[in-house]
N, CA, C and O atoms as CSV, one atom per row, in Angstrom:
chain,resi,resn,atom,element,x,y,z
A,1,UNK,N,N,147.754,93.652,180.082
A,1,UNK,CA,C,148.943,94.017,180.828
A,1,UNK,C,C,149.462,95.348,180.286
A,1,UNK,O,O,149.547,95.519,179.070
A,2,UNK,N,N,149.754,96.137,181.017
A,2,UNK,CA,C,150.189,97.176,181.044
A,2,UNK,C,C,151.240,97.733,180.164
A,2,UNK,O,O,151.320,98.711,180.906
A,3,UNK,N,N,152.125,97.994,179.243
A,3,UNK,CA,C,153.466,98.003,178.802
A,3,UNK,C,C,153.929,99.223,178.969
A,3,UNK,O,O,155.133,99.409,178.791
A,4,UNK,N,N,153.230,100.110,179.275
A,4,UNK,CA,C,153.866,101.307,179.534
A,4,UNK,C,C,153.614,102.426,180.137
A,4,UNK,O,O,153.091,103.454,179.706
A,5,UNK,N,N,154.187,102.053,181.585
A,5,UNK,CA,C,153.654,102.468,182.624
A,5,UNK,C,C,153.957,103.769,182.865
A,5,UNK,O,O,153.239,104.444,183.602
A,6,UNK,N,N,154.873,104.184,182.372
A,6,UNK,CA,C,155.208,105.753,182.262
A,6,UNK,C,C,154.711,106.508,180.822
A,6,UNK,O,O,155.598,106.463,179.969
A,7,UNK,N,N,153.550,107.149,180.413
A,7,UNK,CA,C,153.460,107.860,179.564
A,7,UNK,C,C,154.225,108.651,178.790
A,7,UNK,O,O,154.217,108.860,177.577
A,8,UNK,N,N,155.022,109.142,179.853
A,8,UNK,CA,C,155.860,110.580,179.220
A,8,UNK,C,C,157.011,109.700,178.619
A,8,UNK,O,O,157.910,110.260,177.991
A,9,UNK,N,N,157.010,108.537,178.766
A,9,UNK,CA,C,158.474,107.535,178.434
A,9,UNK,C,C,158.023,106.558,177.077
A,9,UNK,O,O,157.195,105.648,177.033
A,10,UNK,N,N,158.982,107.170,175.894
A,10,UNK,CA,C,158.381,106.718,174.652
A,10,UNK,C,C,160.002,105.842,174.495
A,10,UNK,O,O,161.036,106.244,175.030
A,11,UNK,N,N,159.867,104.324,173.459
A,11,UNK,CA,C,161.026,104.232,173.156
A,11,UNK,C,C,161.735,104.479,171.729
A,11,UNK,O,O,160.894,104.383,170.835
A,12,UNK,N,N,162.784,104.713,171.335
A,12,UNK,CA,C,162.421,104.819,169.817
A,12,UNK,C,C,162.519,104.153,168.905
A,12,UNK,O,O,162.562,102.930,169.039
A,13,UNK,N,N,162.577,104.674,167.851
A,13,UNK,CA,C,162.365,103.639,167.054
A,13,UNK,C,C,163.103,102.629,166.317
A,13,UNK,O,O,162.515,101.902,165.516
A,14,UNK,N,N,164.654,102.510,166.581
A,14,UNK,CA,C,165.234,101.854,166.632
A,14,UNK,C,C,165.518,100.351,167.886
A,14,UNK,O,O,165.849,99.180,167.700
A,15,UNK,N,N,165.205,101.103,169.051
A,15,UNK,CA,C,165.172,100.355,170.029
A,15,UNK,C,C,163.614,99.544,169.953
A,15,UNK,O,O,163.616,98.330,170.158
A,16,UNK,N,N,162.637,100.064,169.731
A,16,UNK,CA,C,161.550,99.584,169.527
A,16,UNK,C,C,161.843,98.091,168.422
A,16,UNK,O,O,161.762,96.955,168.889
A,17,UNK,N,N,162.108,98.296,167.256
A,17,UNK,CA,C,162.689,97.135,166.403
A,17,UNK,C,C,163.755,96.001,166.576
A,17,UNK,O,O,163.672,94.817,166.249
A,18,UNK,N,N,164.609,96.570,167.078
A,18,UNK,CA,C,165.461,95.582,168.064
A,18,UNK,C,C,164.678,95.338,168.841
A,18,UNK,O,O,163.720,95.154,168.090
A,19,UNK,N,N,164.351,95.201,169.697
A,19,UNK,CA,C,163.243,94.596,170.510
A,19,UNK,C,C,162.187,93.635,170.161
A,19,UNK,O,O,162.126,92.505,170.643
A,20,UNK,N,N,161.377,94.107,169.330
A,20,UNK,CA,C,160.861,93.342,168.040
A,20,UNK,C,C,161.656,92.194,167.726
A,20,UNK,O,O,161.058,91.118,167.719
A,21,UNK,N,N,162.680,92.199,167.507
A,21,UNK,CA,C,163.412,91.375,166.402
A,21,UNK,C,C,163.729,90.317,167.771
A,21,UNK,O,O,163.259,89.184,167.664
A,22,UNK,N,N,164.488,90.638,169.017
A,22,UNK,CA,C,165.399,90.148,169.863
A,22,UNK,C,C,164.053,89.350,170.509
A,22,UNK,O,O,164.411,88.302,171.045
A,23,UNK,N,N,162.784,89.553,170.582
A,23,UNK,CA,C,161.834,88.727,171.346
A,23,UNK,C,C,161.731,87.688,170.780
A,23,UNK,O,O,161.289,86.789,171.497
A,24,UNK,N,N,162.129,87.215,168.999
A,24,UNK,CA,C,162.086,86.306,168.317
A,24,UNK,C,C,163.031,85.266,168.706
A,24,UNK,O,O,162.900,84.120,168.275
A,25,UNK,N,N,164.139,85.654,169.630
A,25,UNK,CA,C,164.396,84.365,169.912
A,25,UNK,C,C,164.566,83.591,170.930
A,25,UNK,O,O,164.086,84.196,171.889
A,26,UNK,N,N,165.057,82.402,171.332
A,26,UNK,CA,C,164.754,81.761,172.366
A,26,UNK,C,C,165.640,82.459,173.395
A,26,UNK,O,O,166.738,82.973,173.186
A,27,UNK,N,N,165.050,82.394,174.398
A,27,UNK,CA,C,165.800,83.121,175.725
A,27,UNK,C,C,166.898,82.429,176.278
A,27,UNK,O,O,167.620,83.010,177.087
A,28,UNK,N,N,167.189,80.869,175.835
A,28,UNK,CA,C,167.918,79.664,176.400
A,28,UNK,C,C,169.579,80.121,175.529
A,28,UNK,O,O,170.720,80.225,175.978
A,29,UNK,N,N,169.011,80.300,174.144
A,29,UNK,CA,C,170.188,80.527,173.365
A,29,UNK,C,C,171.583,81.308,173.823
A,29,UNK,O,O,172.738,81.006,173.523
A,30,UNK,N,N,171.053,82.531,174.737
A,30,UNK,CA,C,171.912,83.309,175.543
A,30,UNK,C,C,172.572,82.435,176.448
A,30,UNK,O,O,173.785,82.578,176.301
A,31,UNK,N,N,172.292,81.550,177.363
A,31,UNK,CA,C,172.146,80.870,178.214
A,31,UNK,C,C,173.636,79.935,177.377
A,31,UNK,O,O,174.822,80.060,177.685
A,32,UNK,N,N,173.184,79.247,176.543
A,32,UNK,CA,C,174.237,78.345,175.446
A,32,UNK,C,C,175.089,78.912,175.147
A,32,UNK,O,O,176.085,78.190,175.092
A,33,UNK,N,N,175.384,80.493,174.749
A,33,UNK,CA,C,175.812,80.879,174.170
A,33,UNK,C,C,176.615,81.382,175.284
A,33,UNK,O,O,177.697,81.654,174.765
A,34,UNK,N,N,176.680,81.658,176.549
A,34,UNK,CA,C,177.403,82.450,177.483
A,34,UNK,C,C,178.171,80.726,177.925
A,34,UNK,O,O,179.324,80.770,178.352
A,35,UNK,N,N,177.295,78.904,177.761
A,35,UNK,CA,C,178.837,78.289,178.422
A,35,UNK,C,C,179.268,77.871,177.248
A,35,UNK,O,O,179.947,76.862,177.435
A,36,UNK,N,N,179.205,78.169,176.039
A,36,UNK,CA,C,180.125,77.741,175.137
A,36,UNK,C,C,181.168,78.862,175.166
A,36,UNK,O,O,182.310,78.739,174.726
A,37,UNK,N,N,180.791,79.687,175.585
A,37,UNK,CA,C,182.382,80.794,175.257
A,37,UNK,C,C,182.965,80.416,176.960
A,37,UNK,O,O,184.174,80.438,177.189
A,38,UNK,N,N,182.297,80.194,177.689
A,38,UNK,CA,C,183.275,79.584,178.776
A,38,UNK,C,C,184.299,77.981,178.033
A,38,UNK,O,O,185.519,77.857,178.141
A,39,UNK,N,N,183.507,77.126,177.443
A,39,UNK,CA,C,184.282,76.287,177.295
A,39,UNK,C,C,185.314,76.666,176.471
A,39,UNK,O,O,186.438,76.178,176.584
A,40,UNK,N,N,184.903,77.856,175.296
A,40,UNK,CA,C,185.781,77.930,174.511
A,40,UNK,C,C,186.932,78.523,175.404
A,40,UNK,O,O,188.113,78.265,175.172
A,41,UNK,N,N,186.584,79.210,176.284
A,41,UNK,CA,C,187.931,79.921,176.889
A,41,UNK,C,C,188.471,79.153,177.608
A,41,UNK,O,O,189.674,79.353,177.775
A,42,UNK,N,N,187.915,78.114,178.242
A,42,UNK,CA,C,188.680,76.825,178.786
A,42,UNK,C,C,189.566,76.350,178.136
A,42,UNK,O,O,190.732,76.238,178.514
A,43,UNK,N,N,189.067,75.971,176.949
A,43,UNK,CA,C,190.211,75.073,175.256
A,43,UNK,C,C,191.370,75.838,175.580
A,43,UNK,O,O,192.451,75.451,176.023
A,44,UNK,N,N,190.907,77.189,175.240
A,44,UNK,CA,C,192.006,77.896,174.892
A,44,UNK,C,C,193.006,78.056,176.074
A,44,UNK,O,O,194.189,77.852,175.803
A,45,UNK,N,N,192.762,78.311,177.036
A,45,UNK,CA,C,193.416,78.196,178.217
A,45,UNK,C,C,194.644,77.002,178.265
A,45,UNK,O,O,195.842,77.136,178.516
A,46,UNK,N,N,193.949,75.932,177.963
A,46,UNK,CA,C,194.788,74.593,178.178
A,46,UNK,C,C,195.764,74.137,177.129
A,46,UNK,O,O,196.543,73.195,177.269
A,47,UNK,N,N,195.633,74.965,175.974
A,47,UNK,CA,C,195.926,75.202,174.685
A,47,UNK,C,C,196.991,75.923,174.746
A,47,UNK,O,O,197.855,75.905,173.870
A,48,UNK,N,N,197.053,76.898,176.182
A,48,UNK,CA,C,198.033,77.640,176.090
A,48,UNK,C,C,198.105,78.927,175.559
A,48,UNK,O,O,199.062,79.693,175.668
A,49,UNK,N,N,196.893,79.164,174.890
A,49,UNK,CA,C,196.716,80.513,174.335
A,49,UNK,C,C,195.955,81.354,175.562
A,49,UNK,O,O,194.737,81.532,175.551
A,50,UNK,N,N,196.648,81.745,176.400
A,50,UNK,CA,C,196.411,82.999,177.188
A,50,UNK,C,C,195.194,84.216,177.133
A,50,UNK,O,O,194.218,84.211,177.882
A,51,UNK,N,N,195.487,85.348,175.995
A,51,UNK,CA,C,194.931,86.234,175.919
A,51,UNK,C,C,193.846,86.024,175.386
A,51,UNK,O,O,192.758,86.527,175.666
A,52,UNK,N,N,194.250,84.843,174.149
A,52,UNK,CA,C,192.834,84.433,173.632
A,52,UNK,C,C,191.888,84.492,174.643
A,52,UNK,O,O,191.042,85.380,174.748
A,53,UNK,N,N,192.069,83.287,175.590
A,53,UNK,CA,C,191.322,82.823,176.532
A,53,UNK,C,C,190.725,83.819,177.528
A,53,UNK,O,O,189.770,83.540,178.254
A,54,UNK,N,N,191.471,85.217,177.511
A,54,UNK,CA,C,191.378,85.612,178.971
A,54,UNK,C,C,189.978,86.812,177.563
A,54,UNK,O,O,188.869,87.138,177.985
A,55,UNK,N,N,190.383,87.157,176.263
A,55,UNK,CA,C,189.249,87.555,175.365
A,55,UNK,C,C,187.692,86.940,175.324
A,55,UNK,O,O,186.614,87.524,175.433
A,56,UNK,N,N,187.948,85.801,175.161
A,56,UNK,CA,C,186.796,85.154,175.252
A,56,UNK,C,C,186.072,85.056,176.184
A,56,UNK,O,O,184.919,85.488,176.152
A,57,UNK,N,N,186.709,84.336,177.443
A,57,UNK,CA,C,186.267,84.225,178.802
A,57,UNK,C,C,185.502,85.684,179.090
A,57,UNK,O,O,184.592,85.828,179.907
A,58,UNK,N,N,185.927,86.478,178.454
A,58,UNK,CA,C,184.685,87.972,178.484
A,58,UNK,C,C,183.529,87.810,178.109
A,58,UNK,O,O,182.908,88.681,178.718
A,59,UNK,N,N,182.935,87.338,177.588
A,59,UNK,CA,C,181.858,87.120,176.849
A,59,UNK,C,C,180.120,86.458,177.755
A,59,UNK,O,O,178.916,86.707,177.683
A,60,UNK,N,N,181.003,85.575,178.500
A,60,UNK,CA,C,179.435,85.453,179.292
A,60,UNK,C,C,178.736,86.212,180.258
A,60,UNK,O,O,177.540,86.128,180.535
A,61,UNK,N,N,179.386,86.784,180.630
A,61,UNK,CA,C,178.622,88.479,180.968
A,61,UNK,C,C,177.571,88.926,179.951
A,61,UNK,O,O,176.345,88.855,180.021
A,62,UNK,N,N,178.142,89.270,179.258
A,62,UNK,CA,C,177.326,90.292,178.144
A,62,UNK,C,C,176.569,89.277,177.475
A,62,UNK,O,O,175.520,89.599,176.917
A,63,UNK,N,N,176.948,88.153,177.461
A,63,UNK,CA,C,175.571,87.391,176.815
A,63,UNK,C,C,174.223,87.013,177.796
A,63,UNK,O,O,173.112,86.763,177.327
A,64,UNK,N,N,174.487,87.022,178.976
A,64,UNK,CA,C,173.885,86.215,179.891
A,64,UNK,C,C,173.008,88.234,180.231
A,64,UNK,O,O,171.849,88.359,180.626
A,65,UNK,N,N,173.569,88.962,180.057
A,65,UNK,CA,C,172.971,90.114,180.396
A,65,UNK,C,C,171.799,90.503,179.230
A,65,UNK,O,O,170.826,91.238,179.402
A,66,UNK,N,N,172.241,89.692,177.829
A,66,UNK,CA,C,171.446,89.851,176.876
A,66,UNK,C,C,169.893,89.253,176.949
A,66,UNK,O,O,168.780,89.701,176.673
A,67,UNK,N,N,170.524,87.746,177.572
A,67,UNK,CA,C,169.406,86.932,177.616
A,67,UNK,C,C,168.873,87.529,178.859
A,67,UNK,O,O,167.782,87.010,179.097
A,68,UNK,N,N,169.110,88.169,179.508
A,68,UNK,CA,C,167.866,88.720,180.637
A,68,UNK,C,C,167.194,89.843,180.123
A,68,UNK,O,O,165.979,89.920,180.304
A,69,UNK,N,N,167.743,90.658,179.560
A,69,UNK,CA,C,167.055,91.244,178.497
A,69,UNK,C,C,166.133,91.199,177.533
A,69,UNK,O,O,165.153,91.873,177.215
A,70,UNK,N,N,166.845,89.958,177.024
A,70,UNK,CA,C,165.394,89.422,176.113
A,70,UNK,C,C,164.296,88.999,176.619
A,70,UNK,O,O,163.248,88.863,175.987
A,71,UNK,N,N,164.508,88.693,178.129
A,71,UNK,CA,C,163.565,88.063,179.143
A,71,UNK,C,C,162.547,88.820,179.199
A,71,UNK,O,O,161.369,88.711,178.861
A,72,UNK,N,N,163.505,90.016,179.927
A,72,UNK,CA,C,162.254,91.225,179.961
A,72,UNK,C,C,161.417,91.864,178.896
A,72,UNK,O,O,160.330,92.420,179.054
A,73,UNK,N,N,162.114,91.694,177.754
A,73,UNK,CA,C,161.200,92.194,177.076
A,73,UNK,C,C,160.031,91.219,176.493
A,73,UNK,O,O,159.056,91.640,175.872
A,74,UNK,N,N,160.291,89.811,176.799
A,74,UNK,CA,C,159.068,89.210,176.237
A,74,UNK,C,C,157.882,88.660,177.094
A,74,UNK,O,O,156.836,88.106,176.759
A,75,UNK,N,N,158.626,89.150,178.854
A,75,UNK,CA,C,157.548,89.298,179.885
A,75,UNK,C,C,157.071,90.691,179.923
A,75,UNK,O,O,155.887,90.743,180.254
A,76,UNK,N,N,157.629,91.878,179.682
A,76,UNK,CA,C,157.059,92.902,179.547
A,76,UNK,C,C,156.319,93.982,178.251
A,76,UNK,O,O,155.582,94.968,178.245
A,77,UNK,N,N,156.916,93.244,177.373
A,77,UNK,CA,C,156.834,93.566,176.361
A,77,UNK,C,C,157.521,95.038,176.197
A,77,UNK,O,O,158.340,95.427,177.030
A,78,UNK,N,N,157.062,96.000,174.838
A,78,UNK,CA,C,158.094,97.478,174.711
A,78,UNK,C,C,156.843,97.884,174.190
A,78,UNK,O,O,155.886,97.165,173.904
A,79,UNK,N,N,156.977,99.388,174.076
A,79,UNK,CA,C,155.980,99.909,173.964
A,79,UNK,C,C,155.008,100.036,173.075
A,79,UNK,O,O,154.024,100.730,173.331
């Protein structure tokens, strides 16, 4: 399989290692990790803590964007 379909497109070498590192783990974890910060922002919600909640409740975005990320890189691999 191919990994790098553009020649002129190198990644470096920081991103290369993160990558490395981020294929090590399970792709589900993101997945866990984006509805536990929903529940947590639920708690907090009902708890009455507001901003907390409306802080947290941020979070499964960027995790759930991670774990597709990690997706791709361990169906596509990096260069």
């Amino acid at each position: 399989m191919p990994t790098n379909l553009n020649p002129e497109h190198k990644e470096g070498k920081v991103a290369t290692a993160i990558e490395e590192q981020t294929a090590k783990l399970p792709s589900d974890l993101f997945l866990w990790a984006a509805l536990g910060s929903m529940a947590v922002s639920l708690t907090l919600q009902i708890m009455g803590r507001k901003k907390e909640s409306l802080f947290v409740g941020q979070w499964p975005a960027p995790f759930l964007l991670l774990g597709l990320y990690n997706k791709l890189v361990k169906l596509e691999g990096h260069d």
